[in-house]
VMD Tcl script that builds the backbone (N, CA, C; Angstrom):
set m [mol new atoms 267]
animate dup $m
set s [atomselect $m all]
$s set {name element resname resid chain x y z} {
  {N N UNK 1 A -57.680 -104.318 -22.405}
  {CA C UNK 1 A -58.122 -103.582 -23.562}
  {C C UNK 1 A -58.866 -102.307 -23.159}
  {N N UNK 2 A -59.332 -102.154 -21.981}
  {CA C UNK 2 A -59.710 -100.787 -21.598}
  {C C UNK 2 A -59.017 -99.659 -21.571}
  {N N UNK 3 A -57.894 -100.373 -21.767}
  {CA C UNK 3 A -57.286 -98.734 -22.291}
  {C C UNK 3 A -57.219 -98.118 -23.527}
  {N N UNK 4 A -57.623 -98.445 -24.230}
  {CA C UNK 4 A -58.198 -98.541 -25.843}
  {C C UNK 4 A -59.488 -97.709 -25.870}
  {N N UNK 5 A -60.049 -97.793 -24.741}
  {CA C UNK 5 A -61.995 -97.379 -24.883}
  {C C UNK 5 A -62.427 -96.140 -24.839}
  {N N UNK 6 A -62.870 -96.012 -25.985}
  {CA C UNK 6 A -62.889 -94.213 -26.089}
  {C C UNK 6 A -64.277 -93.519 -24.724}
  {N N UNK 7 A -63.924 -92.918 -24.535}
  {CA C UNK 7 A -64.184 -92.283 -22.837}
  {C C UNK 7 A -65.697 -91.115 -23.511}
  {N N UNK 8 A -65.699 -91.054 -24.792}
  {CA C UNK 8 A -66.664 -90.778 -24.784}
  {C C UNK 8 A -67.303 -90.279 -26.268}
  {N N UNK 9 A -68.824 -90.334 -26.727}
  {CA C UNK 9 A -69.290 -90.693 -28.060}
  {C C UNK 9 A -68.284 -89.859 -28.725}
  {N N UNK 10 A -68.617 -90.104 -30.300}
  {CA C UNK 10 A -67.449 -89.854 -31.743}
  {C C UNK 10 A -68.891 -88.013 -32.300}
  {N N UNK 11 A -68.093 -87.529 -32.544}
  {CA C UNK 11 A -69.279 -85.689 -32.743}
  {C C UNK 11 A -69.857 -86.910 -34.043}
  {N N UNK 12 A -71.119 -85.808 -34.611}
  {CA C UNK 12 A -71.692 -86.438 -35.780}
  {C C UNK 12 A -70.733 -85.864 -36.879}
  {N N UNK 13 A -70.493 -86.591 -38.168}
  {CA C UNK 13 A -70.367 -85.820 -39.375}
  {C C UNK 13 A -70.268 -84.176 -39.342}
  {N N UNK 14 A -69.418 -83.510 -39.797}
  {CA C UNK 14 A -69.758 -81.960 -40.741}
  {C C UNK 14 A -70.157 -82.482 -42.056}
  {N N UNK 15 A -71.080 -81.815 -41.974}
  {CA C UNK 15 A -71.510 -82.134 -44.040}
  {C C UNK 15 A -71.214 -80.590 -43.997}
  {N N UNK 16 A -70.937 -80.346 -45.646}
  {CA C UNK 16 A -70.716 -79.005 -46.464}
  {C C UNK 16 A -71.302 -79.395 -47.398}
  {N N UNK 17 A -70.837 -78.165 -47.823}
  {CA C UNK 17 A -70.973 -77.993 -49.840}
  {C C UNK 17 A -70.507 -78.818 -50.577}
  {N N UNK 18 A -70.857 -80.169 -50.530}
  {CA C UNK 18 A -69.882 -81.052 -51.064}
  {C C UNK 18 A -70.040 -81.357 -52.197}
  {N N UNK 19 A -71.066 -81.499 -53.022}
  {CA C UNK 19 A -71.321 -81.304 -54.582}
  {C C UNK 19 A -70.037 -80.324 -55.226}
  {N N UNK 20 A -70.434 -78.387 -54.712}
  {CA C UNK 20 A -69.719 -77.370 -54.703}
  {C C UNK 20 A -68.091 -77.795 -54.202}
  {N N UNK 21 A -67.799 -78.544 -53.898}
  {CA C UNK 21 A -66.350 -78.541 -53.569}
  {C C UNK 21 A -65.884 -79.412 -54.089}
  {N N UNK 22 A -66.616 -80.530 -55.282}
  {CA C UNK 22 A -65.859 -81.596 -55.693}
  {C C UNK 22 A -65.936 -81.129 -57.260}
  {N N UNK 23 A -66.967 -80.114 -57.406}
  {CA C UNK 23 A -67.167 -79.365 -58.809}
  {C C UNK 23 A -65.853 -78.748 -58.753}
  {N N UNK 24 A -65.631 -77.831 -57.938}
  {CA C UNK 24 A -64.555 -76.963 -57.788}
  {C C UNK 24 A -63.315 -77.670 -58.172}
  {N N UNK 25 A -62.742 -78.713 -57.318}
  {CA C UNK 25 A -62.307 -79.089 -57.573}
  {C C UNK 25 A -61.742 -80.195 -59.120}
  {N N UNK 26 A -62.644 -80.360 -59.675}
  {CA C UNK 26 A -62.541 -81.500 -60.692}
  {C C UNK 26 A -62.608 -80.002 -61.908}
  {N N UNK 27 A -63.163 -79.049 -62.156}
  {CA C UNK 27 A -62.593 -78.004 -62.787}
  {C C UNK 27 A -61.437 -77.164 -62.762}
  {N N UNK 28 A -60.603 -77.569 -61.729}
  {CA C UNK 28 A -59.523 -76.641 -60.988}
  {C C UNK 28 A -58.377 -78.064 -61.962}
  {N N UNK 29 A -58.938 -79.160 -61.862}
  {CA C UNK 29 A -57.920 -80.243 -62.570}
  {C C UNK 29 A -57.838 -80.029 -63.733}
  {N N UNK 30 A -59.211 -79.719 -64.490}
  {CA C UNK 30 A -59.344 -79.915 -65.823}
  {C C UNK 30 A -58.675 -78.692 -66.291}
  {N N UNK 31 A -58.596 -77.427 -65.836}
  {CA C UNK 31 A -58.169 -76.308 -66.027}
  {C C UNK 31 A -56.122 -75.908 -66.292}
  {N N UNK 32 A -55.896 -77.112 -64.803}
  {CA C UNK 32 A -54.561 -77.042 -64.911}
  {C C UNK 32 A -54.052 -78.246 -66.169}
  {N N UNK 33 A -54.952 -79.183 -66.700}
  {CA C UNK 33 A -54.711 -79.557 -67.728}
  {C C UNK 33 A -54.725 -79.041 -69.495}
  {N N UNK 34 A -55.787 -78.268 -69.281}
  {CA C UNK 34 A -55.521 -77.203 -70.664}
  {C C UNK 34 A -54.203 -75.922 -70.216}
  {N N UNK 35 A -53.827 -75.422 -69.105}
  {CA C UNK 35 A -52.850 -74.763 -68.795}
  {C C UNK 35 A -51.692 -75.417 -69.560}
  {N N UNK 36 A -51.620 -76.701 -69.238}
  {CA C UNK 36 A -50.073 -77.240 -69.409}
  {C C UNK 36 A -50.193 -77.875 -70.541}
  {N N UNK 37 A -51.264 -78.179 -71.144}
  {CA C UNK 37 A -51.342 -78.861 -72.717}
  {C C UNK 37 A -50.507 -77.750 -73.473}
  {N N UNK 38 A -50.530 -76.558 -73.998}
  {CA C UNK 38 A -49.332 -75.974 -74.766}
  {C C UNK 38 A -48.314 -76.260 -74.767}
  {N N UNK 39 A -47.890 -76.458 -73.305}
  {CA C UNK 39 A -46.207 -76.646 -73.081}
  {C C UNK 39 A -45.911 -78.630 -73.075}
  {N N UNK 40 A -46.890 -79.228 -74.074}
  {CA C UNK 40 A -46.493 -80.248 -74.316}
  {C C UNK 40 A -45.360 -81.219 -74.579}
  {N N UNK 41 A -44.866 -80.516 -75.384}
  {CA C UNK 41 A -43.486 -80.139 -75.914}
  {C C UNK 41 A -42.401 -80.499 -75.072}
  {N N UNK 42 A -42.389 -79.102 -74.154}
  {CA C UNK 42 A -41.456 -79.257 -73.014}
  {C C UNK 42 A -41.250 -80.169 -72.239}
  {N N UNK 43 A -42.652 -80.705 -71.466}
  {CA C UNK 43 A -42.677 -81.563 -71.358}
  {C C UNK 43 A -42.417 -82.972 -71.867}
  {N N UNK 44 A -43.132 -83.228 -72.786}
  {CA C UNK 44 A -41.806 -84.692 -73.275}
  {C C UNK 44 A -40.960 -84.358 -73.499}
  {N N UNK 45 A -39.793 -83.578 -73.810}
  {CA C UNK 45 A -38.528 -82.899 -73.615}
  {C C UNK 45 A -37.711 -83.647 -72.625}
  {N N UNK 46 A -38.412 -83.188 -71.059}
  {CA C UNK 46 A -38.125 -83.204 -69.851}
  {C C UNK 46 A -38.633 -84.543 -68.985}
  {N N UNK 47 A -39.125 -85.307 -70.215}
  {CA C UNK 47 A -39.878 -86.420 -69.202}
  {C C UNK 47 A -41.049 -86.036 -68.400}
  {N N UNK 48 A -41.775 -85.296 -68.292}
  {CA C UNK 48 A -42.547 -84.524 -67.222}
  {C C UNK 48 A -43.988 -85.229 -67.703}
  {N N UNK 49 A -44.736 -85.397 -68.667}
  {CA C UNK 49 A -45.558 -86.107 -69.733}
  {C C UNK 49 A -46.521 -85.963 -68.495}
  {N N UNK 50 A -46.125 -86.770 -67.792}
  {CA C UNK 50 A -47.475 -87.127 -66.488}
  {C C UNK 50 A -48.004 -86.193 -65.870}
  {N N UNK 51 A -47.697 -85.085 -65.819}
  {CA C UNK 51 A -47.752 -84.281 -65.131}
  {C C UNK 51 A -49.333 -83.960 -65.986}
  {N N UNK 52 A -49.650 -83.587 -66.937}
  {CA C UNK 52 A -50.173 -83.383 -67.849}
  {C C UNK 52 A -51.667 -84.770 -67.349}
  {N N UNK 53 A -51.045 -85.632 -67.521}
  {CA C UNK 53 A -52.072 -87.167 -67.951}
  {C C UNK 53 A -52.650 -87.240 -65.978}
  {N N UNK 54 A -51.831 -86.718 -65.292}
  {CA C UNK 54 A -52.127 -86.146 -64.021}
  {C C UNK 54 A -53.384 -85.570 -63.501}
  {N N UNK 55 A -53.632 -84.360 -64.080}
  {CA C UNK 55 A -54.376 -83.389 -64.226}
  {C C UNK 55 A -55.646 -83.866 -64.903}
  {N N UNK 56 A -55.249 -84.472 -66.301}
  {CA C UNK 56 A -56.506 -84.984 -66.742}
  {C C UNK 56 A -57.410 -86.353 -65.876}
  {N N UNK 57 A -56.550 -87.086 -65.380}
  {CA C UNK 57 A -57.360 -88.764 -64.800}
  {C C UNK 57 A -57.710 -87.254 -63.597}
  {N N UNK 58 A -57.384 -86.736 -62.721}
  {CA C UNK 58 A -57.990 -85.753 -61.662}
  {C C UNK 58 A -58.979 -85.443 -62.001}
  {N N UNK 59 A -58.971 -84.746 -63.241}
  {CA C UNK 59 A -61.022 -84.226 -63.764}
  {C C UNK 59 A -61.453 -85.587 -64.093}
  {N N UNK 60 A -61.189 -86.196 -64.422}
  {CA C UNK 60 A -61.914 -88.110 -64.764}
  {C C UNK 60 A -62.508 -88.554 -63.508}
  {N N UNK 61 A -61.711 -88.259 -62.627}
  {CA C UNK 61 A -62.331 -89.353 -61.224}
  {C C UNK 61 A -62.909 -88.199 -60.998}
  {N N UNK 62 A -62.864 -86.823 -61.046}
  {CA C UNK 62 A -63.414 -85.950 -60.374}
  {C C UNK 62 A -65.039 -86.059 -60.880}
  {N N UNK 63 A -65.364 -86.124 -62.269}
  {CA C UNK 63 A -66.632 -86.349 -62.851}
  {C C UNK 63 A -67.056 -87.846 -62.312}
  {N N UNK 64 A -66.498 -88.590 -62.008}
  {CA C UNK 64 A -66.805 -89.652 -61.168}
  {C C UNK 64 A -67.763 -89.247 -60.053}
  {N N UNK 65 A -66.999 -88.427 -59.577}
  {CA C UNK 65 A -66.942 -88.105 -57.938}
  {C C UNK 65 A -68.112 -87.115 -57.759}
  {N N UNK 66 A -68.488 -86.313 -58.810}
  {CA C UNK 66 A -69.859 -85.434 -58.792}
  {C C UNK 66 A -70.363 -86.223 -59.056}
  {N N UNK 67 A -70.896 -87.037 -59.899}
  {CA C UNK 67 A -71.914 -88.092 -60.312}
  {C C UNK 67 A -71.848 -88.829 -58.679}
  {N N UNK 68 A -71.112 -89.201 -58.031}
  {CA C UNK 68 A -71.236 -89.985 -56.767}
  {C C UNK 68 A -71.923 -88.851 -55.889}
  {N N UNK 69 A -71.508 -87.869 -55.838}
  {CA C UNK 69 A -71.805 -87.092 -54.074}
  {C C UNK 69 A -73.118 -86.581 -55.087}
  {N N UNK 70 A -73.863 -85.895 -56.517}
  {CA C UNK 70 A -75.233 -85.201 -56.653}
  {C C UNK 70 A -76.008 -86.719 -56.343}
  {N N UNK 71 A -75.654 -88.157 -56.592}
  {CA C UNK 71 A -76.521 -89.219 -56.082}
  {C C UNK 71 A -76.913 -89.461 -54.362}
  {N N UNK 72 A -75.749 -88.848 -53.961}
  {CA C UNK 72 A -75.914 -89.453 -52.446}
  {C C UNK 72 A -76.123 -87.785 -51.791}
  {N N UNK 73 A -76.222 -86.976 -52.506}
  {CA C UNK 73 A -76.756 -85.842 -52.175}
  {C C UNK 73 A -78.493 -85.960 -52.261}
  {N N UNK 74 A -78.574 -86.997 -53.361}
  {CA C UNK 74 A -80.313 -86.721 -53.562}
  {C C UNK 74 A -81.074 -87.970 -52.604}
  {N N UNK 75 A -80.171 -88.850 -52.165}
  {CA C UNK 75 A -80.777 -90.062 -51.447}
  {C C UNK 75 A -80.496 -89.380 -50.154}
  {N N UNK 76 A -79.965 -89.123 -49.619}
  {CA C UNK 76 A -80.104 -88.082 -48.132}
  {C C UNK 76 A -81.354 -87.039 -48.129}
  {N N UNK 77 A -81.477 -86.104 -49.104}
  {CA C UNK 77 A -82.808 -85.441 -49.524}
  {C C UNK 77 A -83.690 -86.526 -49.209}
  {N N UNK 78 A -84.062 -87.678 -50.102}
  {CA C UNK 78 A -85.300 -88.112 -50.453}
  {C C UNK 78 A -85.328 -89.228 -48.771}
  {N N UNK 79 A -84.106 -89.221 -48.220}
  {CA C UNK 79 A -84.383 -89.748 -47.184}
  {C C UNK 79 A -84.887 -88.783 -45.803}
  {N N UNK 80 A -84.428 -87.712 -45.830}
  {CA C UNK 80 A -85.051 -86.795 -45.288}
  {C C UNK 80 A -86.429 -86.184 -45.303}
  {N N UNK 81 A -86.675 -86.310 -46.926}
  {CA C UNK 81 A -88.024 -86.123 -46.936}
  {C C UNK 81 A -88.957 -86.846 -46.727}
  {N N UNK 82 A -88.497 -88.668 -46.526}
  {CA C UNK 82 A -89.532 -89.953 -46.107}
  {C C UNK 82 A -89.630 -89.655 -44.729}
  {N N UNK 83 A -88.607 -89.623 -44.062}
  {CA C UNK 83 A -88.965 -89.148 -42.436}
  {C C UNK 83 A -89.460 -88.665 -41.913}
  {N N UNK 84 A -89.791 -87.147 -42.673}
  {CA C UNK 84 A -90.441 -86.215 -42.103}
  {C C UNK 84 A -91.929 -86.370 -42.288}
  {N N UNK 85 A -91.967 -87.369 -43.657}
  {CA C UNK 85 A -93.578 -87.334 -43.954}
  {C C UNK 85 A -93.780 -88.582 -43.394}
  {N N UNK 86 A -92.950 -89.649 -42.561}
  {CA C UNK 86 A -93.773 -90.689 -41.698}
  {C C UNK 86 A -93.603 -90.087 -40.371}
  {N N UNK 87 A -93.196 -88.738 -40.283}
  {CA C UNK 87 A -93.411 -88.177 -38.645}
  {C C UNK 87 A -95.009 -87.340 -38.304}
  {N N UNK 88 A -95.094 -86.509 -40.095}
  {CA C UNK 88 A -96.359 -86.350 -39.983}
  {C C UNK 88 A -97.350 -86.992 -40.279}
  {N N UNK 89 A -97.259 -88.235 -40.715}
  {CA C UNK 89 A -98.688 -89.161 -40.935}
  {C C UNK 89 A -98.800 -90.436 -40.582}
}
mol reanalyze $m
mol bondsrecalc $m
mol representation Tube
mol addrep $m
């Protein structure tokens, strides 16, 4: 099995803008869902329907998904900020 064994530690995490990039994103869904709501029509026409119901569950989990990363955005904060104040006292 030693040839399996990684030869040396894993880098830490990149954190970003990750609030900012899941906002972005979950408005970029909701957006292409009012885009294609006019052409409703066409769509059930064409069978395409989902395409539509697509876009919308995307902004659904996406408001999920900000509510998840501004929580674990603020418990990293408030864990950062316990550390620092049991380093100074």
């Amino acid at each position: 099995m030693a040839k399996w064994t990684p030869k040396h530690e894993a880098p830490e995490p990149l954190e970003g803008p990750v609030v900012a990039t899941i906002t972005g994103g979950t408005i970029l869904w909701f957006v292409l869902f009012l885009v294609q709501l006019p052409f409703y029509g066409w769509f059930a026409d064409h069978g395409h329907t989902w395409w539509l119901w697509t876009c919308l569950a995307g902004a659904g989990l996406g408001c999920i998904g900000i509510w998840y990363v501004r929580r674990r955005d603020a418990a990293i904060k408030r864990d950062a900020a316990r550390k620092e104040a049991a380093a100074e006292g």
